[in-house]
C-alpha positions as CSV (number, residue, x, y, z in Angstrom):
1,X,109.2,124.5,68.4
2,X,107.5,121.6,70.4
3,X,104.5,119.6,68.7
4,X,103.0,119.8,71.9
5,X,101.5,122.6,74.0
6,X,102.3,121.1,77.0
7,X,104.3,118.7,78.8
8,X,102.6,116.8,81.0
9,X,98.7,117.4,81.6
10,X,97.2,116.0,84.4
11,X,93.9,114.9,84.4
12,X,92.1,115.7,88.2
13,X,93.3,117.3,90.9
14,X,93.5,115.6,93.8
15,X,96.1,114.5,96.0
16,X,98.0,112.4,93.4
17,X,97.5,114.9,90.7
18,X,98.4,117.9,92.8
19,X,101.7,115.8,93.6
20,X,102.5,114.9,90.6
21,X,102.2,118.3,88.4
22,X,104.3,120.1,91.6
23,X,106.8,117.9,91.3
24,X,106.9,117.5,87.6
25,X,106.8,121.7,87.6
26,X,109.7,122.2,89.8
27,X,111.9,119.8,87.0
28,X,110.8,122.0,84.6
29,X,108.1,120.3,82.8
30,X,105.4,122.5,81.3
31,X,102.3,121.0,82.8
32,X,98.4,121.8,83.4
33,X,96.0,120.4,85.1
34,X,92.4,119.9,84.6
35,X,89.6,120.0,87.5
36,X,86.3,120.1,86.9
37,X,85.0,120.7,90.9
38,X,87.9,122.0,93.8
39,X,91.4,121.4,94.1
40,X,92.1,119.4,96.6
41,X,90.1,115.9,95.6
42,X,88.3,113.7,97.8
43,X,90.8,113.7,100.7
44,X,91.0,117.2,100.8
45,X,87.4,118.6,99.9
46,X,84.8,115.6,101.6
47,X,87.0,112.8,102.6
48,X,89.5,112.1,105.4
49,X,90.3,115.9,106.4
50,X,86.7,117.4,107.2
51,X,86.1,113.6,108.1
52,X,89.1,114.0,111.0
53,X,87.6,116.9,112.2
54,X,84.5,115.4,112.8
55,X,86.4,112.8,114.4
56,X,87.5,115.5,116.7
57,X,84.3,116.9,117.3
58,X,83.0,114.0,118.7
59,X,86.0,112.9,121.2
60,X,84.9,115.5,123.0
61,X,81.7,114.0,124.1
62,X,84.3,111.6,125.9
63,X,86.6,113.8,127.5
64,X,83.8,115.2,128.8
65,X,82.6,112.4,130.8
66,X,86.0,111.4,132.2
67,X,87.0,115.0,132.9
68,X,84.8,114.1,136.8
69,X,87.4,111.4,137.7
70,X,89.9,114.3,137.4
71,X,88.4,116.5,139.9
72,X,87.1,118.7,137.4
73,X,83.4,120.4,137.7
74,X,82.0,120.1,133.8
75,X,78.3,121.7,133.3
76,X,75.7,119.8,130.8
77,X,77.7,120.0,127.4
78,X,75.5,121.0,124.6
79,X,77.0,120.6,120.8
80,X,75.7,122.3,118.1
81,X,76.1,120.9,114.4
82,X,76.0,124.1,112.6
83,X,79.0,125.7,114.3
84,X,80.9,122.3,113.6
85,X,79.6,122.3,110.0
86,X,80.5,126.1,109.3
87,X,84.2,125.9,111.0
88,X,84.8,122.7,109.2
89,X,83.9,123.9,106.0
90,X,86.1,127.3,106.3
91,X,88.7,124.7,106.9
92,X,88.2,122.5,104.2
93,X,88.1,126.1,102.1
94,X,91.4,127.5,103.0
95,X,93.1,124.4,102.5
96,X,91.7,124.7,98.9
97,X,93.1,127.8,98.5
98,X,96.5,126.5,99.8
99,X,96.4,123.4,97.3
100,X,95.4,126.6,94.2
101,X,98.2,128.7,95.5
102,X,101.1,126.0,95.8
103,X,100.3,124.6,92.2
104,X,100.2,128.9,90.6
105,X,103.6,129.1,92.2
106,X,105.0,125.9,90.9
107,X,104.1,127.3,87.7
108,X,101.2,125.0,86.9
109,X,98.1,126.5,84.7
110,X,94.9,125.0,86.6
111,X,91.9,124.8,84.1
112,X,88.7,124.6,86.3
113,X,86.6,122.1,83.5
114,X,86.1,118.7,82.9
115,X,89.0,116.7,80.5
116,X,88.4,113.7,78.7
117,X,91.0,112.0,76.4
118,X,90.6,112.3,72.8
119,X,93.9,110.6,71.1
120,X,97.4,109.5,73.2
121,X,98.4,113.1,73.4
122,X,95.4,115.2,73.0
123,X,92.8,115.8,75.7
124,X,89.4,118.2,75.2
125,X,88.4,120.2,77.6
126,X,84.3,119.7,77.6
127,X,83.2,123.2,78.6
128,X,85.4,125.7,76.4
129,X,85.6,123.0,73.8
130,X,89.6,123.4,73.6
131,X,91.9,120.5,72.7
132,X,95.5,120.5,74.2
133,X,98.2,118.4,72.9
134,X,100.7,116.6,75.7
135,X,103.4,115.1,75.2
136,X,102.3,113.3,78.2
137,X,98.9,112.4,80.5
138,X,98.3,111.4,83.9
139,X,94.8,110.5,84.9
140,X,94.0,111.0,88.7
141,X,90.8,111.5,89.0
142,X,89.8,109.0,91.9
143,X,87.2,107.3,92.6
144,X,83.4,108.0,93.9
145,X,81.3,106.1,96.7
146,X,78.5,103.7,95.4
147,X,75.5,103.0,96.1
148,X,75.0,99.0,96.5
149,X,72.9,97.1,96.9
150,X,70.2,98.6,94.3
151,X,67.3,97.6,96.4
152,X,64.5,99.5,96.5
153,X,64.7,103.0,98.0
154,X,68.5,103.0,97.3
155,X,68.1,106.8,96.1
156,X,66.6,108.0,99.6
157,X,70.3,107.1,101.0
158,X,73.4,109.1,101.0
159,X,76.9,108.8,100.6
160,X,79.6,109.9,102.3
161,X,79.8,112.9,99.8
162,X,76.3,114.2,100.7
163,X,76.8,113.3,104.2
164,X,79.2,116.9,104.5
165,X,76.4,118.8,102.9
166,X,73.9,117.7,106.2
167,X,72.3,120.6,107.7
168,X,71.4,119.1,111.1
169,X,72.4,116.5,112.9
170,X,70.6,113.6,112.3
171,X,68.6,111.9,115.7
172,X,68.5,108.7,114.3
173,X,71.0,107.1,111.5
174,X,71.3,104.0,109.8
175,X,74.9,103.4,108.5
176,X,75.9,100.8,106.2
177,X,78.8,99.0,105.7
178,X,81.9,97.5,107.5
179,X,85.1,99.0,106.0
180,X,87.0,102.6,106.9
181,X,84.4,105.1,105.7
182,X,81.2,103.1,107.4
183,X,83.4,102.4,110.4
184,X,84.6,105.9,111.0
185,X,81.3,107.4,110.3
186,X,79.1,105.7,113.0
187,X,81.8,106.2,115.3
188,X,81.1,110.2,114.6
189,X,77.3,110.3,114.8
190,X,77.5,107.8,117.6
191,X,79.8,110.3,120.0
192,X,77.9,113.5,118.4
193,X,74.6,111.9,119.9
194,X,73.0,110.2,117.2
195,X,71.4,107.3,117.9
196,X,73.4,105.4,115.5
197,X,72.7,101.6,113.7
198,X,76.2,100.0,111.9
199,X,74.4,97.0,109.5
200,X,77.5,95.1,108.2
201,X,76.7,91.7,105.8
202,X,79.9,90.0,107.7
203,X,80.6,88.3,110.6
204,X,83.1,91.3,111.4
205,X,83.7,94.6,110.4
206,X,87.2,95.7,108.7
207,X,88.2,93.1,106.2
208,X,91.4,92.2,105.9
209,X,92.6,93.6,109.7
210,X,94.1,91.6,112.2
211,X,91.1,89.3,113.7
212,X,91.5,90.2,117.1
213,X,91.7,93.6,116.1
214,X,88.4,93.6,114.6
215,X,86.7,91.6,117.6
216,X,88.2,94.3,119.5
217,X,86.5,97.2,117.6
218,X,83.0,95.3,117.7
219,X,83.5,95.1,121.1
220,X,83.3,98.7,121.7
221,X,81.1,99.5,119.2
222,X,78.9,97.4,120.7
223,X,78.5,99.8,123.9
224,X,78.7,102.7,122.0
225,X,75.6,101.8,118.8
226,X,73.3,99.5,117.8
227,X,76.1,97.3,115.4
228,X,74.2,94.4,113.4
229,X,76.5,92.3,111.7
230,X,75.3,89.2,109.6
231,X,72.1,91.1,108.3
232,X,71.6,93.2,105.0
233,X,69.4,95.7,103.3
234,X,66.2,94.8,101.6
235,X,64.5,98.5,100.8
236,X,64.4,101.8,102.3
237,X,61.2,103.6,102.3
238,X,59.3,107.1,103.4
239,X,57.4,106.7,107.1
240,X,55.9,109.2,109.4
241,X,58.8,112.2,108.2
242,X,61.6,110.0,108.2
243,X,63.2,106.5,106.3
244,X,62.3,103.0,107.4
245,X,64.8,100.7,106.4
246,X,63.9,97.3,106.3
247,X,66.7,94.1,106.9
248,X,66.9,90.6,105.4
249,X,65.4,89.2,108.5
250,X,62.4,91.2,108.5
251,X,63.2,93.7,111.0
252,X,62.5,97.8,110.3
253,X,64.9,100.4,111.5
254,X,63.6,104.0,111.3
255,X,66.1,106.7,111.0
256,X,66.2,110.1,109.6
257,X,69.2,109.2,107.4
258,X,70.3,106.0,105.6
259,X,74.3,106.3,104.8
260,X,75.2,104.1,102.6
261,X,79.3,103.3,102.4
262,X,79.7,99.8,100.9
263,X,82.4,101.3,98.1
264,X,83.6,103.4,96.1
265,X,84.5,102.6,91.9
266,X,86.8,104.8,89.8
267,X,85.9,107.9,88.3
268,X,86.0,106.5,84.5
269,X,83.1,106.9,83.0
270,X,83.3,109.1,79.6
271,X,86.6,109.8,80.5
272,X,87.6,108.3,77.0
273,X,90.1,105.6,77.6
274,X,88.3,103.8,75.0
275,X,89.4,106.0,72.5
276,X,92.6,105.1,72.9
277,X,92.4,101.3,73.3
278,X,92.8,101.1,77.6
279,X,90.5,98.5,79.2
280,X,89.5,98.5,82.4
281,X,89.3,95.9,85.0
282,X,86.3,94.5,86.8
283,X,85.6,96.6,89.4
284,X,87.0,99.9,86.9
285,X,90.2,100.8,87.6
286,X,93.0,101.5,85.1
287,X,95.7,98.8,85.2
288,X,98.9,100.2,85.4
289,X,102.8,99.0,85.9
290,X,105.3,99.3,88.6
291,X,105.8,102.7,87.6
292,X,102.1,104.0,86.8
293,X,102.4,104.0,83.1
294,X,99.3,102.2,80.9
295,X,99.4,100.2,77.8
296,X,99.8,103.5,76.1
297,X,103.0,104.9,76.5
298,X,102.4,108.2,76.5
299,X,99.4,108.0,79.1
300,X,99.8,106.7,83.0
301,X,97.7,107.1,86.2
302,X,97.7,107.1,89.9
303,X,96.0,106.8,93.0
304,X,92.7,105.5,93.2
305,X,91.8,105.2,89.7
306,X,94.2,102.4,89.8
307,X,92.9,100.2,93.0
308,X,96.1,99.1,94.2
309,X,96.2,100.9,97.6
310,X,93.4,103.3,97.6
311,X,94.6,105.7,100.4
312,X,95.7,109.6,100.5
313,X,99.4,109.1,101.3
314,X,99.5,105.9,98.5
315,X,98.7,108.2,95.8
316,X,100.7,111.3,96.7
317,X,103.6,108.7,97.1
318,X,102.6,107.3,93.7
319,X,102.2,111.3,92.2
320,X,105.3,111.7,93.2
321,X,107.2,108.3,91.8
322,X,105.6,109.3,88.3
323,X,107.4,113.0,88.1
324,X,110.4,111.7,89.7
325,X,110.6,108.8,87.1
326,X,109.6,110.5,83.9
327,X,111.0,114.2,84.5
328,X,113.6,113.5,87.4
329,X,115.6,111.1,85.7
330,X,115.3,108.8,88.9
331,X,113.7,105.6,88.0
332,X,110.9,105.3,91.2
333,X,108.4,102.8,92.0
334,X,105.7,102.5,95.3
335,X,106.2,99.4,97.4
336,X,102.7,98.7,98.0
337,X,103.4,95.8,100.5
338,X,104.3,98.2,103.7
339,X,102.0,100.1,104.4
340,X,101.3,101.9,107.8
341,X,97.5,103.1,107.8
342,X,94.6,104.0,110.7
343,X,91.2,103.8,110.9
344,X,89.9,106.6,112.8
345,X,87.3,104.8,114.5
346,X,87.0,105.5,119.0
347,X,89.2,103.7,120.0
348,X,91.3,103.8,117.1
349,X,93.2,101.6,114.9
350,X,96.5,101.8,113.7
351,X,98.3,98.9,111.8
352,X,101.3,98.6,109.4
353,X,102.5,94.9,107.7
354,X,100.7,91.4,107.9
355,X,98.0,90.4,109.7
356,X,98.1,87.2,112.1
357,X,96.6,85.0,109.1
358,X,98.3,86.4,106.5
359,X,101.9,86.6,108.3
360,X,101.3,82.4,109.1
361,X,100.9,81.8,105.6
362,X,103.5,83.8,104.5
363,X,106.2,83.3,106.9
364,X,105.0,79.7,108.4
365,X,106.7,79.8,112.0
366,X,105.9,83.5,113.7
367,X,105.6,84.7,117.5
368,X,102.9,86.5,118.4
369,X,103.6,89.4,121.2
370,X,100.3,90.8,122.5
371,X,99.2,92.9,125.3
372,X,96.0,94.1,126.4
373,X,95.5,96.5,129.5
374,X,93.4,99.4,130.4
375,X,95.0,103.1,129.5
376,X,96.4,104.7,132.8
377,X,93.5,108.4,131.8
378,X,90.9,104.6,132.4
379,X,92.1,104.3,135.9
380,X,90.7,107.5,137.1
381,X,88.4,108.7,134.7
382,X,86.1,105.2,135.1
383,X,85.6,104.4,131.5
384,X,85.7,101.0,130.7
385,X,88.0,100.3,127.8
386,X,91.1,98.4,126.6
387,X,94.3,99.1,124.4
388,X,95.5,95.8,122.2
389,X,98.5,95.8,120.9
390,X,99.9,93.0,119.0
391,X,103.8,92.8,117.6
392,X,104.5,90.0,114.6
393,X,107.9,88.4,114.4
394,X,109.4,86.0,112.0
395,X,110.9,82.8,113.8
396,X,113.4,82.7,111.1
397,X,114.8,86.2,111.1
398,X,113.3,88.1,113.8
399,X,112.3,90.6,112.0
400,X,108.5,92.3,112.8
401,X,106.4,91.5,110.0
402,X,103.4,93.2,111.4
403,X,102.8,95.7,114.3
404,X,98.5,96.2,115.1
405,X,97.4,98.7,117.3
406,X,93.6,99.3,118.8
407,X,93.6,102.0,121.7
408,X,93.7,105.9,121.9
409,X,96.0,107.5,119.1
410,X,97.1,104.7,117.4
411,X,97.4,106.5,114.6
412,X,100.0,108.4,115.6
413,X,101.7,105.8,116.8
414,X,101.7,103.7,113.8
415,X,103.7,106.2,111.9
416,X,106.4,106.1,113.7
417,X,106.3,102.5,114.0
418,X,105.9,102.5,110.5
419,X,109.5,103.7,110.0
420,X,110.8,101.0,111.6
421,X,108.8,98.6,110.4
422,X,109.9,99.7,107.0
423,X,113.2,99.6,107.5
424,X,112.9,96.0,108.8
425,X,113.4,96.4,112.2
426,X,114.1,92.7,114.4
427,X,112.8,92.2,117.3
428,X,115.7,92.6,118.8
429,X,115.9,96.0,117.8
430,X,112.4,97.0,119.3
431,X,113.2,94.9,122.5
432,X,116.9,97.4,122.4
433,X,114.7,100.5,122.6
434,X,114.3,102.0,125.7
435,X,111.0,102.5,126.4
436,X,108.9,106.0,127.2
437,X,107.1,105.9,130.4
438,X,104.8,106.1,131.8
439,X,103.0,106.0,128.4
440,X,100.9,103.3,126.3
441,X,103.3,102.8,123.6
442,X,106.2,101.5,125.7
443,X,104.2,98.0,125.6
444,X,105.4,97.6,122.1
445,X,109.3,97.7,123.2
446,X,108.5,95.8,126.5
447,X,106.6,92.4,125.3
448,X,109.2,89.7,126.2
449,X,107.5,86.6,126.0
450,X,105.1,85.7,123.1
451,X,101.5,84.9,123.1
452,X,101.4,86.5,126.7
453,X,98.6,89.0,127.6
454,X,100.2,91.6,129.7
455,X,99.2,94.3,132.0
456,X,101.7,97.5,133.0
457,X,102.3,97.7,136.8
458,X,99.5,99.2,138.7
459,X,97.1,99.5,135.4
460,X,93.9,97.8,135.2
């Protein structure tokens, strides 16, 4: 008989988690996995999926508008934030349901309580008061959004967990911060048709992008909000029904809402690690080796909780390295240095590799390919906007060391690029491909000459 009554438990069930007791499951570990709020974790439940739909919800407001310059007869458009919030939510709930019913079949026991780590192999579960012995624990329980600076008032903001629980649409907003979730965020209330501030500390928004990239995007947010960059919060206070929020250079904004998205930290707290001798770094996180496993051998983690690459497809990648590695028999680790990822701001951003900076210092000699022209839909519809697209080579191999994308669907684009990024595609080989046209992505296998700005015949 086994001195353990499991195999593996997991500890949260997000993305990670959820990948990593399937996998482990269908090797024929005996696993279970602890979550104290929904299946489904951040991503899933108030993060990038209700987010996306949101995103949706508010390209409309565009379409809208260039629909005339197509010969099409559109009456006032009128949204209504309730109808979004109830559909998204149903969403977001049968997706639940799907994450529930994949893990049942996989023959995973999901306890719906909050685990904390008593020894190297025992975990207590805090609301029954039951103690389960594993031969094995993952922790994947994420991280949560911060709110920073603690000036005054701090506790009249929001997050961008709260923000999903909003019953009207705000008139006015305040958001703060310059990375994905603060980006993404204004760009929604901006195109739902909330007058919407972006109050960044930087000199540019997105750190660690490609800089043209990011003078791109402030660019266009500057037509579409109020973006103040350089300036910071000093307090938030209560005025005449709604929030005045007041900045380092003594100027008040009054909004109805104050969102605050400067960062998130990892979901540690209580969770007992120092019970069993793991430290934390600086900003929290659980350090971890190449193939997720701690300083206790018997205990590893993933996703977030780690801060090495704190996105959704990352930890499901890293979920399922972990079961492959420990019950598969296949010795798997994430290469965290490729990395194709979007920011679904309007326009949107799609990158994958270096950025111009980074790829000079790493590489010394590179060409730069760029091209910036107006979308062919810009032509007739009016709208005044511009698709950048910059391609990275390596003088001394060819090969493209970064690919960066700002311009309708990037996203979509940079997954496929991504492939071939990964794979270490030359630029020979993208100049071999035969491009798709007429469409926006054929610039990318079409830029012959470096640090050239190029327009497609007949566009803008």
């Amino acid at each position: 008989m086994s001195a353990f009554d499991v195999d593996l438990f997991v500890i949260g069930g997000g993305s990670g988690g959820v990948r990593a007791a399937r996998i482990a499951a269908g090797y024929g570990a005996r696993v279970m996995l602890a979550e104290e709020y929904r299946v489904g974790g951040t991503c899933v439940i108030r993060g990038c999926v209700p987010k996306k739909l949101m995103v949706y919800a508010g390209r409309f407001a565009d379409e809208f508008a260039d629909a005339a310059g197509f010969g099409w007869t559109v009456g006032q458009p009128r949204f209504d934030w309730g109808t979004l919030k109830s559909r998204r939510d149903a969403e977001v709930t049968r997706l639940e349901g799907i994450y529930d019913a994949n893990l049942i079949r996989a023959g995973v026991e999901i306890v719906p309580e909050r685990a904390v780590i008593e020894d190297p192999h025992t975990v207590r579960l805090l609301k029954s008061g039951r103690t389960v012995r594993a031969e094995r624990i993952l922790v994947a329980v994420g991280a949560h959004p911060v709110k920073e600076p603690a000036v005054p008032g701090i506790d009249l903001a929001i997050t961008s967990n709260e923000v999903f629980e909003l019953e009207s649409l705000p008139e006015r907003i305040l958001v703060i911060g310059g990375g994905y979730i603060a980006v993404e965020f204004a760009g929604i209330f901006a195109a739902l048709g909330s007058r919407t501030t972006l109050l960044h500390r930087g000199d540019r928004l997105l750190r660690g992008f490609d800089d043209e990239i990011r003078d791109a995007l402030a660019e266009a947010y500057g037509q579409r909000m109020d973006l103040r960059l350089g300036r910071t919060l000093r307090r938030i206070a209560r005025q005449d029904g709604g929030l005045c929020a007041e900045l380092d250079d003594g100027s008040e904004i009054r909004v109805d809402q104050v969102l605050i998205a400067t960062g998130r930290r990892p979901n540690v707290d209580g969770l007992g690690l120092d019970r069993v001798g793991i430290e934390t770094d600086g900003v929290g996180a659980i350090p971890v080796d190449a193939y997720s496993q701690t300083k206790v051998p018997s205990i590893y983690a993933v996703g977030d909780v780690t801060n090495r690459a704190n996105l959704t497809p990352v930890a499901i990648r890293e979920g399922h390295a972990f079961a492959d590695t420990v019950y598969g028999g296949r010795p798997s680790c994430v290469d965290h240095r490729l990395i194709p990822t979007a920011v679904f701001s309007t326009p949107e951003i799609g990158v994958v590799g270096h950025n111009e900076a980074a790829a000079r210092e790493i590489y010394g000699k590179i060409d730069v390919y760029k091209a910036r022209f107006r979308p062919m839909k810009a032509t007739l519809s009016g709208r005044e906007e511009r698709i950048l697209m910059k391609v990275l080579v390596d003088c001394a191999s060819d090969r493209v060391v970064g690919v960066h994308i700002f311009g309708h669907d990037a996203g979509e684009v940079i997954q496929a690029v991504g492939i071939a990024v990964t794979m270490g595609a030359t630029k020979a080989d993208f100049d071999r491909t035969i491009a798709v046209h007429p469409t926006a992505a054929e610039e990318l296998v079409t830029m012959r000459v470096p640090e050239v700005t190029k327009h497609p015949v007949g566009v803008g």
